[in-house]
C-alpha positions in Angstrom: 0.0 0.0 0.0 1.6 3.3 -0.7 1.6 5.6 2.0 2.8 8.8 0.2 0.5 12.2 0.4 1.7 13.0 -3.6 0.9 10.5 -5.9 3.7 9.1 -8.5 3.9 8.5 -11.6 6.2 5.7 -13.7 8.8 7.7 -15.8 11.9 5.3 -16.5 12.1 5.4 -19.9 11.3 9.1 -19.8 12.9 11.3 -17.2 16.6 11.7 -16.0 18.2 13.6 -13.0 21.8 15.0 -12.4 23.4 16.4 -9.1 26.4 16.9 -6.9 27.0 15.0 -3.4 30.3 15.7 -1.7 31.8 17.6 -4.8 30.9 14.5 -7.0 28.8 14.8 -10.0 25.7 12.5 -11.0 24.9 12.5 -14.1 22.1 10.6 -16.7 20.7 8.7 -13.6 17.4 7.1 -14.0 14.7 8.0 -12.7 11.8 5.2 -12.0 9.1 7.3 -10.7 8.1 10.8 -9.8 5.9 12.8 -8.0 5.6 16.7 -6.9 7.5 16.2 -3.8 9.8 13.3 -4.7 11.3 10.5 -7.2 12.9 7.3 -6.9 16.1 7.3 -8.6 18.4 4.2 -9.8 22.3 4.8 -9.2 24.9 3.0 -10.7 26.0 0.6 -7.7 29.5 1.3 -8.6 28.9 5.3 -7.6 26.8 5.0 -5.0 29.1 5.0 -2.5 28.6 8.4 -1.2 24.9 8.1 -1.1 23.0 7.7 2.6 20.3 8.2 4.5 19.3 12.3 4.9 22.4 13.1 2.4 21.8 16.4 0.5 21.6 16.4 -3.0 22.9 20.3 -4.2 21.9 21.0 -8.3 19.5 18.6 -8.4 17.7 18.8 -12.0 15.3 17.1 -13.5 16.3 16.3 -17.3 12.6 16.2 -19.5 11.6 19.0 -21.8 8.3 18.8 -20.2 9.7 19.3 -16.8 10.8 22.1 -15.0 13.9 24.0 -15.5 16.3 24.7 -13.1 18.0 23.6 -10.2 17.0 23.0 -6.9 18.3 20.9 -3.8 17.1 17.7 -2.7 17.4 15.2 -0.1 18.1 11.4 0.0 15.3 10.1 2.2 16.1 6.2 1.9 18.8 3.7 0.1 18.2 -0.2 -0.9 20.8 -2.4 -2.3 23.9 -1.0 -0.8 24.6 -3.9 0.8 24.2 -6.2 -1.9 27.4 -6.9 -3.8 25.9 -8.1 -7.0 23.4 -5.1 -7.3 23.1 -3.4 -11.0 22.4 -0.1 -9.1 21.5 1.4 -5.4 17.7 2.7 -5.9 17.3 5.8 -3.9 13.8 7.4 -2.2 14.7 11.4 -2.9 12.5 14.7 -1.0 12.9 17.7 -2.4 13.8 20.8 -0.7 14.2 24.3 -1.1 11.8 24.3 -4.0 9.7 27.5 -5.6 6.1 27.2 -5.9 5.8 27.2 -9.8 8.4 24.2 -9.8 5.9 22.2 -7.5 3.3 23.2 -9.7 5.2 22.5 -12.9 5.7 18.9 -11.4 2.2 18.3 -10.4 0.5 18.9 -13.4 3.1 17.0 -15.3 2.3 13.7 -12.8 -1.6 14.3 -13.4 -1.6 14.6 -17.2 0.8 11.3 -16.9 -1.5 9.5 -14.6 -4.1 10.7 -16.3 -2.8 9.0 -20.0 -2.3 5.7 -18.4 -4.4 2.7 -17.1 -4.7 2.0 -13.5 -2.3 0.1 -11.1 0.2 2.1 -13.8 2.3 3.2 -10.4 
């Protein structure tokens, strides 16, 4: 049961994040679903080592040309598959932060009309 207050939305093959954490930059990671607070993103397991619980996320951007621009900061909120050694990639629960209103809004209406094109149970 999913326990969030914003709803997501299924954007893998669609939408793409890049940020710095400790003066490292991320770059092209995917991003599996999305909502107007948050996403869940998928990191390469081999550069996810700097990656934790309640790590900030500085230049966050969202990479979709129907999404908003500019940079914001962001917050990792949860990490699974750190500790398993044959993981493709460390997916990673992400809050944002420090965000203006039209970005929120931006966001929102982007995860209705989504949700809105596809069939129920679509995530």
């Amino acid at each position: 049961m999913d326990k969030r207050l914003h709803s997501r939305v299924s954007v893998e093959t669609q939408c793409m994040a890049r940020f710095q954490l400790a003066g490292q930059s991320y770059n092209n990671i995917t991003v599996s679903n999305l909502g107007s607070d948050g996403c869940c993103i998928q990191v390469p397991s081999q550069s996810a080592g700097g990656l934790s619980d309640r790590s900030t996320l500085e230049g966050w951007e969202l990479i979709h040309p129907s999404l908003p621009k500019g940079t914001i900061k962001a917050k990792v909120v949860w990490c699974h598959g750190q500790d398993k050694p044959r993981a493709e990639y460390v997916e990673t629960g992400i809050q944002f932060t420090d965000v203006p209103s039209g970005y929120t809004k931006d966001l929102d209406k982007y995860v209705t009309t989504l949700a809105k094109a596809n069939p129920p149970g679509f995530m």
